[in-house]
Each structure stands twice: as structure tokens, then as C-alpha cells.
KEGU-882352 format. One record per residue (C-alpha): x, y, z; residue in three letters; residue number from 1. Coordinates in steps of 0.2 Angstrom, whole numbers, plus 5000, padded with zeros to 4 digits. Example, Ala and Ser with C-alpha at 12.3 -4.5 7.8 and 13.67 -1.06 7.14 Angstrom:
2
c1_c2_c3_resn_resi
5062_4978_5039_ALA_1
5068_4995_5036_SER_2
***
This chain:
150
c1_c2_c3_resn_resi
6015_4931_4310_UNK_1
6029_4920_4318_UNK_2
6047_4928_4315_UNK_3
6060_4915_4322_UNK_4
6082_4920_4323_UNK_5
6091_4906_4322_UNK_6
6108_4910_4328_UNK_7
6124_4903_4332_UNK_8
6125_4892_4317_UNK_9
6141_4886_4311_UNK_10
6136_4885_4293_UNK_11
6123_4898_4287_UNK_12
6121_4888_4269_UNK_13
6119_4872_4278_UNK_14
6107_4877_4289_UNK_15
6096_4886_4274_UNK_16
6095_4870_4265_UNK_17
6091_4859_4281_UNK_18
6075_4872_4286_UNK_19
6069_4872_4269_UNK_20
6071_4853_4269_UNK_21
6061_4852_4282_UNK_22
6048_4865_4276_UNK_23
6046_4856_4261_UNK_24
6043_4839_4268_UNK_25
6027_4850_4278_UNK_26
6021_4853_4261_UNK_27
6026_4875_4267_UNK_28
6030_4886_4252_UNK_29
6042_4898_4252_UNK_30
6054_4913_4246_UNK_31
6072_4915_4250_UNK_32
6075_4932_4247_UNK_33
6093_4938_4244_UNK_34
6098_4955_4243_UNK_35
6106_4951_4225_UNK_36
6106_4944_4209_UNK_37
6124_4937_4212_UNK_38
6118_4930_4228_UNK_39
6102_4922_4219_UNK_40
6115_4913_4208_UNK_41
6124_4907_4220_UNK_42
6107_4899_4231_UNK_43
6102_4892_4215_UNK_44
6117_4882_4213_UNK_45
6119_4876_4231_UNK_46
6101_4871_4232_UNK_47
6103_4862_4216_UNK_48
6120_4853_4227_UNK_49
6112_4851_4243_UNK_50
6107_4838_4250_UNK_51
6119_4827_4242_UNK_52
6104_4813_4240_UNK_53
6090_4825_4236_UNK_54
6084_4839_4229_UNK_55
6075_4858_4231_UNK_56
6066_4862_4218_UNK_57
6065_4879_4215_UNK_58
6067_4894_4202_UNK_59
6065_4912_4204_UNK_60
6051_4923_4203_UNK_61
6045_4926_4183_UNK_62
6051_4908_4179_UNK_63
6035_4899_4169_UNK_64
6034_4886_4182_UNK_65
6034_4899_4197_UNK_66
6018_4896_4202_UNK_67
6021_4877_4201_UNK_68
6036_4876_4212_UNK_69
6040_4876_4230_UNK_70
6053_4888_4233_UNK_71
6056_4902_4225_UNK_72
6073_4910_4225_UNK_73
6075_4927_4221_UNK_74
6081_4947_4225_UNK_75
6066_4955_4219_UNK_76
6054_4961_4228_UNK_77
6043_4968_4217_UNK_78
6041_4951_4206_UNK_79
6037_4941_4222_UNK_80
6020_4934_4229_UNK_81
6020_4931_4244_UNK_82
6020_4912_4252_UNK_83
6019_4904_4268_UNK_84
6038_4907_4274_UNK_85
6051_4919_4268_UNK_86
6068_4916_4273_UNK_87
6077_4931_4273_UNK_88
6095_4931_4267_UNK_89
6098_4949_4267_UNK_90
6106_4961_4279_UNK_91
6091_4971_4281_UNK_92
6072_4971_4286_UNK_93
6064_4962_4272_UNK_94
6051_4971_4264_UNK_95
6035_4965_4262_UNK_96
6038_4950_4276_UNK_97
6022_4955_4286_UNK_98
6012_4948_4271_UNK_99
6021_4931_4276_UNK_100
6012_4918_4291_UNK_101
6032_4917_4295_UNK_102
6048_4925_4295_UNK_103
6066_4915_4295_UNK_104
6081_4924_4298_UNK_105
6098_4911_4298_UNK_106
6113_4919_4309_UNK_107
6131_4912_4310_UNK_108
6143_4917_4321_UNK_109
6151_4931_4312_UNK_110
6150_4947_4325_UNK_111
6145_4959_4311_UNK_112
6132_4947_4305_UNK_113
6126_4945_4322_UNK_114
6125_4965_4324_UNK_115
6113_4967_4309_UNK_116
6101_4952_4313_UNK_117
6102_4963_4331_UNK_118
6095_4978_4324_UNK_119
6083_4968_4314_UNK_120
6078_4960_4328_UNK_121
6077_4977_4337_UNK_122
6068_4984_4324_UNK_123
6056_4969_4323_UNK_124
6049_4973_4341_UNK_125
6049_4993_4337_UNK_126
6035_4986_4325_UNK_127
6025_4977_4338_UNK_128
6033_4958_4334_UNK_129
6041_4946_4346_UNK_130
6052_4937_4338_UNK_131
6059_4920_4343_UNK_132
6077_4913_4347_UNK_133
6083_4897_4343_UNK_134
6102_4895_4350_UNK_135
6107_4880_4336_UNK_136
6124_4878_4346_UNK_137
6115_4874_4361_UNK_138
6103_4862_4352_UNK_139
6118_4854_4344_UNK_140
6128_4851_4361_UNK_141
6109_4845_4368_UNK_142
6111_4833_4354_UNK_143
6126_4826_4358_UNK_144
6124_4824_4377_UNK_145
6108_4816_4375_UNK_146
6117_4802_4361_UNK_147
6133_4800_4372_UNK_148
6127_4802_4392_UNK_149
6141_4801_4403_UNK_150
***
């Protein structure tokens, strides 16, 4: 099992929809589980808005087409069967994520955001895990140096 923190990201949305991008494209399905209905709405309409020239298809859990579909969106647990990746967009230890092959955790720059992905982190390793950091400002400046050298 793989968990990986990607931390330091400007815009927590953006970098959602960019990973499952990119996820997708490896043919990887997935769950993005939120911690609420509400915030299950609100990823339903942004991956259905992002990218501008594509699409996600998803749905949540009991839709027909479940099974079918790629991403699945949803805050509950007990409805979900578990996939290659869950990307958790909760403030907690997702439950269930060791039946996953990996774990994706998005962190922005908020302090108290970065506190709870901490303890997760922390409590990760209590379970025997060794999760793995991925500093997306420092890629991002990488990036740029390597495009404009001086």
C-alpha cells in the first residue's frame, strides 16, 4: 500500500482534478471520498467544470452506472467498494483506505489543514505505513528554473 501527501499546493481543487487527470489517463480507478454530502456536491460540479477542455466522468456510489465509471465521488463509507486509489478529501483517517493499493492526501498551505494531514500522517506511521511527501511548491519552482535558466 502507497500512501503519498502532497503538500504545499496553492489550490487544493486544482491539484484534485489534475491527479485524477492523470490517474485516469493510467486507466487507475478511483474514490474521492469527502467527509459530506455537501462537499460531494460541490466535487461533482467542479469535476464536471474542470478541465476546461475535458471531462471526469464520475458519479457517486449507488448510481446505476457505478460500476461502469471511473471515479467515484462520494461521503459514504459504507456504500463504497473499494478501487485502485482513494483520494481523501476529509480531515480524518479514511476509513477502509488499507483495502486501497494507494492512498492520496492533497494539502494546501492553510496551517490548520496542514496540522490535521500531520496527525494523519503521524497516525499513518503509528499503523506501520511510510507515507511519502511530495513538496508541489518545490516542483513548481523546479519547473520554472528548468524552463527559464539563468
Amino acid at each position: 500500500m502507497e500512501i503519498s501527501f502532497y503538500f504545499n499546493v496553492n489550490n487544493r481543487e486544482s491539484a484534485l482534478c489534475q491527479l485524477v487527470g492523470k490517474a485516469l489517463m493510467q486507466s487507475k480507478r478511483m474514490v474521492i471520498l469527502t467527509g459530506s454530502e455537501a462537499a460531494t456536491k460541490v466535487l461533482d460540479s467542479l469535476l464536471w467544470e474542470m478541465p476546461p477542455a475535458g471531462f471526469l466522468p464520475h458519479c457517486q456510489a449507488d448510481a446505476t452506472f457505478a460500476a461502469e465509471t471511473p471515479i467515484i465521488i462520494d461521503h459514504r463509507v459504507e456504500i463504497i467498494t473499494p478501487r485502485d486509489i482513494l483520494f481523501n478529501w476529509t480531515d480524518r483517517i479514511a476509513p477502509r483506505f488499507s483495502e486501497y493499493s494507494r492512498l492520496i492526501e492533497i494539502v494546501d498551505t492553510d496551517e490548520e489543514l496542514k496540522a490535521a494531514a500531520r496527525q494523519r500522517w503521524a497516525a499513518y506511521k503509528a499503523q506501520g505505513y511510510t507515507p511519502n511527501a511530495t513538496d508541489m511548491q518545490e516542483l513548481l519552482n523546479r519547473g520554472r528554473s528548468e524552463t527559464n535558466p539563468e
